[in-house]
N, CA, C and O atoms as a Tinker XYZ file with bonds, in Angstrom:
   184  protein
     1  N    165.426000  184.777000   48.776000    73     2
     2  CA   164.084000  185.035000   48.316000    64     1     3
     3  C    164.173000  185.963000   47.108000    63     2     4     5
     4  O    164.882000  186.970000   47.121000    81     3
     5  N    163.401000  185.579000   46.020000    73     3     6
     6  CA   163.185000  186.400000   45.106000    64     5     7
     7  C    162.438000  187.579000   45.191000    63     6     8     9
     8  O    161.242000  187.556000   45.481000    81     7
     9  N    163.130000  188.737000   44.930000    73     7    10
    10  CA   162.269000  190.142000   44.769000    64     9    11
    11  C    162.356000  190.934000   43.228000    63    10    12    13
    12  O    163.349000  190.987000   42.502000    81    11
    13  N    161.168000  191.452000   43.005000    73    11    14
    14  CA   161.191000  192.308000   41.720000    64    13    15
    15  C    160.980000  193.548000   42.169000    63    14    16    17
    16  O    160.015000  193.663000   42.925000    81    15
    17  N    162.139000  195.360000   41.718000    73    15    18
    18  CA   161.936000  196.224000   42.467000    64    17    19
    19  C    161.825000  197.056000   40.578000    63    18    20    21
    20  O    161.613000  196.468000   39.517000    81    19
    21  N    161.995000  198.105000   40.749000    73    19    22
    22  CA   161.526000  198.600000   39.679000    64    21    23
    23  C    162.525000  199.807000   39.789000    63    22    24    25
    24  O    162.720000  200.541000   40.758000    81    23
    25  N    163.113000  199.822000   38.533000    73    23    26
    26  CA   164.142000  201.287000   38.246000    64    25    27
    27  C    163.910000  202.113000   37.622000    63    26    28    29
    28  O    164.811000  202.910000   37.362000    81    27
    29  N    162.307000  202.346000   36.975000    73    27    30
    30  CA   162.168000  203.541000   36.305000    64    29    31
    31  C    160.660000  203.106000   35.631000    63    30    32    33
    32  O    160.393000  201.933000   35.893000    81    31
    33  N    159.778000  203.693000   34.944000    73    31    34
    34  CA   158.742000  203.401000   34.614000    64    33    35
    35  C    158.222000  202.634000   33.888000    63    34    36    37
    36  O    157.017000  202.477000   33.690000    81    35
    37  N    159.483000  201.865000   33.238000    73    35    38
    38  CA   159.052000  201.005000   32.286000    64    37    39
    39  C    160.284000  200.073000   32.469000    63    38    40    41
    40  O    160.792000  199.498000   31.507000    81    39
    41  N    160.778000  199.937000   33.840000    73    39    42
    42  CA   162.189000  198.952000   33.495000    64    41    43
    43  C    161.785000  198.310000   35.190000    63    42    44    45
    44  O    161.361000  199.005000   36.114000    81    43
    45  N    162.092000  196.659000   35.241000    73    43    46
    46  CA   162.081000  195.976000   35.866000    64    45    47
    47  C    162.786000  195.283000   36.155000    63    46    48    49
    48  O    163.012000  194.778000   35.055000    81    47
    49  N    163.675000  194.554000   37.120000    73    47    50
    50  CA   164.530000  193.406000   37.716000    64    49    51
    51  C    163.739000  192.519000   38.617000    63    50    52    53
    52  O    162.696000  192.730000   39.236000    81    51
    53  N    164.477000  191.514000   38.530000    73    51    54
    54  CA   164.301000  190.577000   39.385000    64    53    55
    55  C    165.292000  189.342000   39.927000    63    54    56    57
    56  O    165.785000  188.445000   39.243000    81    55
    57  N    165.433000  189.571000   41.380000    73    55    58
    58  CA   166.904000  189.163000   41.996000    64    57    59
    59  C    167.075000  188.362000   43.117000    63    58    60    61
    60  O    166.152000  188.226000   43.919000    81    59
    61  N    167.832000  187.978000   43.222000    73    59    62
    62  CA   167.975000  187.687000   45.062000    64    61    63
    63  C    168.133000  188.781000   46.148000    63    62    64    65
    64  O    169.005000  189.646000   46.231000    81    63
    65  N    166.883000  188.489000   47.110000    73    63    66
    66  CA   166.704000  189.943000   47.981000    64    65    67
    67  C    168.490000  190.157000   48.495000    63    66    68    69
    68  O    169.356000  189.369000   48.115000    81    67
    69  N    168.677000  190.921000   49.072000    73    67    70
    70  CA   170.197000  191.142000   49.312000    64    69    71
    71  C    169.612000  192.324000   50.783000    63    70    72    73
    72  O    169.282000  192.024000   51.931000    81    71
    73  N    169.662000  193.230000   50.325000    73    71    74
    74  CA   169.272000  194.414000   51.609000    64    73    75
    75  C    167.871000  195.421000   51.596000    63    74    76    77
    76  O    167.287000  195.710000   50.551000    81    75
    77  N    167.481000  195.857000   52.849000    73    75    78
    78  CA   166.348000  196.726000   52.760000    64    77    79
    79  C    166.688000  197.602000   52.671000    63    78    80    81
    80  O    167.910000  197.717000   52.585000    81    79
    81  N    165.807000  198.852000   52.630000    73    79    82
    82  CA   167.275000  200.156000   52.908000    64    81    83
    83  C    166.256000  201.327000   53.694000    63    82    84    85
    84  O    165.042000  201.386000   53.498000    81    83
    85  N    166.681000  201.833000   54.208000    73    83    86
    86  CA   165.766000  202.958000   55.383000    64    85    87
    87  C    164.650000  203.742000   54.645000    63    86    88    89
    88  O    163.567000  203.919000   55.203000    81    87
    89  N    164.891000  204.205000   53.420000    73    87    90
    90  CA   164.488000  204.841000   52.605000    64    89    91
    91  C    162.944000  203.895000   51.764000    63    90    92    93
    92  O    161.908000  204.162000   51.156000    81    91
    93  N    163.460000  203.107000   52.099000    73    91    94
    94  CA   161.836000  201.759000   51.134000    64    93    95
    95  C    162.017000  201.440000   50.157000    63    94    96    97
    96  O    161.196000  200.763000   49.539000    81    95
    97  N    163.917000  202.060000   49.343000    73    95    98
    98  CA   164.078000  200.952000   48.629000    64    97    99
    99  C    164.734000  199.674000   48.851000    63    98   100   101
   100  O    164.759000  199.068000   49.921000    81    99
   101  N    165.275000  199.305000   47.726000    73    99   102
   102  CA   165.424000  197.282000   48.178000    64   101   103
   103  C    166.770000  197.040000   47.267000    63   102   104   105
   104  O    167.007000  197.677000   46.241000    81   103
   105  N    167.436000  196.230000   47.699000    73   103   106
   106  CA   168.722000  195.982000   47.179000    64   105   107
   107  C    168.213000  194.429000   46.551000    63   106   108   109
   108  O    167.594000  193.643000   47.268000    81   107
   109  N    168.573000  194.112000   45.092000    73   107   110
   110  CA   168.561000  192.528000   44.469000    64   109   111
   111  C    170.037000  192.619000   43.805000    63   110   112   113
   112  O    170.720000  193.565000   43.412000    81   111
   113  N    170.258000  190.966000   43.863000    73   111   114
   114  CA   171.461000  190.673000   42.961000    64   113   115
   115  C    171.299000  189.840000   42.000000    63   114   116   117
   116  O    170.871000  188.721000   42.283000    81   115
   117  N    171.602000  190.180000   40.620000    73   115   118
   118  CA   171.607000  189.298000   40.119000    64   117   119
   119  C    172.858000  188.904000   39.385000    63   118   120   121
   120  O    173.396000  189.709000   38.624000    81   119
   121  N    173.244000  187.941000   39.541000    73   119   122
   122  CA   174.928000  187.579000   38.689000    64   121   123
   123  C    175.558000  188.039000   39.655000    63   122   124   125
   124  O    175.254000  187.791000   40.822000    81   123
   125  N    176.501000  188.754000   39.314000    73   123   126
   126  CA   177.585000  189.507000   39.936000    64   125   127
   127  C    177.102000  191.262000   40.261000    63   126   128   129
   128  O    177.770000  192.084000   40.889000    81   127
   129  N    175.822000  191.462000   39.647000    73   127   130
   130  CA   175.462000  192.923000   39.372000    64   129   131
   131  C    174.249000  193.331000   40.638000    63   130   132   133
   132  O    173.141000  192.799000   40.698000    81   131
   133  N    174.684000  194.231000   41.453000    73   131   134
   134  CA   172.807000  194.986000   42.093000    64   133   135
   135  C    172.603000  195.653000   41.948000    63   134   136   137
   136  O    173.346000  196.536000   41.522000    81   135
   137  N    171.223000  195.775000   42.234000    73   135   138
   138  CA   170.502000  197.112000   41.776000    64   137   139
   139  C    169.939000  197.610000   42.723000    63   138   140   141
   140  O    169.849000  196.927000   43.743000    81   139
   141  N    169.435000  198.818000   42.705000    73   139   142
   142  CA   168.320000  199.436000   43.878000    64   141   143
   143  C    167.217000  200.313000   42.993000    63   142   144   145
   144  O    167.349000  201.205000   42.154000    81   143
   145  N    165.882000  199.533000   43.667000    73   143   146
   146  CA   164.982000  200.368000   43.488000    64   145   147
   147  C    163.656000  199.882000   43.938000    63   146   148   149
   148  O    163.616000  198.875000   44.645000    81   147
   149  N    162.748000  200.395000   43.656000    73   147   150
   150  CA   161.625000  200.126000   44.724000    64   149   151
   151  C    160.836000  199.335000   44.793000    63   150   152   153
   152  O    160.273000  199.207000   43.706000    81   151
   153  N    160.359000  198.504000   45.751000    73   151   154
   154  CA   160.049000  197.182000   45.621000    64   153   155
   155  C    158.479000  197.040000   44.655000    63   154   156   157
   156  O    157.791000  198.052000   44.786000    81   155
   157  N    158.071000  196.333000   44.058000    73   155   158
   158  CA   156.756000  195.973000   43.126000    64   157   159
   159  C    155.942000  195.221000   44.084000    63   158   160   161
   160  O    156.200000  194.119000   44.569000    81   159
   161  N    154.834000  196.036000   44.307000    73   159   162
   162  CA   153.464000  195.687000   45.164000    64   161   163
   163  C    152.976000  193.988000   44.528000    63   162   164   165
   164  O    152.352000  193.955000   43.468000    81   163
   165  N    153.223000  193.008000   45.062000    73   163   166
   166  CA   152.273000  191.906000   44.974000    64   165   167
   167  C    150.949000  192.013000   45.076000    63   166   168   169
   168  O    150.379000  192.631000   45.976000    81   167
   169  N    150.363000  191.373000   44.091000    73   167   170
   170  CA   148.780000  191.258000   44.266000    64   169   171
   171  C    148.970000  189.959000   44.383000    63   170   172   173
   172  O    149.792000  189.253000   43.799000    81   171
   173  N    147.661000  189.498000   45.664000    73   171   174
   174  CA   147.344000  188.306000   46.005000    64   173   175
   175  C    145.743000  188.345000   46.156000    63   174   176   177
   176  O    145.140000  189.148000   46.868000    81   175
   177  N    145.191000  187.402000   45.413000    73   175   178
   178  CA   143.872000  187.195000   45.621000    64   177   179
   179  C    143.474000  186.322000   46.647000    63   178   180   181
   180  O    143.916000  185.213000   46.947000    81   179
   181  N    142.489000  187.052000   47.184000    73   179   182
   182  CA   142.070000  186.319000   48.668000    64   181   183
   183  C    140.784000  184.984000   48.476000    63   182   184
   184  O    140.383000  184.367000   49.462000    81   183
């Protein structure tokens, strides 16, 4: 599953989910590379 988590205020990824982590951030991979940081709130209109 694709997740987008966010590493700083103006910087974004987007990866294959990989791990959760106790803390509420989120592990993605992309390529060979992961990252951690905190997951990006979906908006869904009802």
């Amino acid at each position: 599953m694709l997740r987008t988590i966010s590493l700083g205020s103006c910087v974004s990824v987007q990866g294959v989910l990989v791990n959760q982590l106790a803390d509420g951030k989120v592990v993605v991979k992309v390529d060979e590379k992961t990252f951690v940081g905190f997951p990006v709130q979906t908006i869904r209109k009802s």
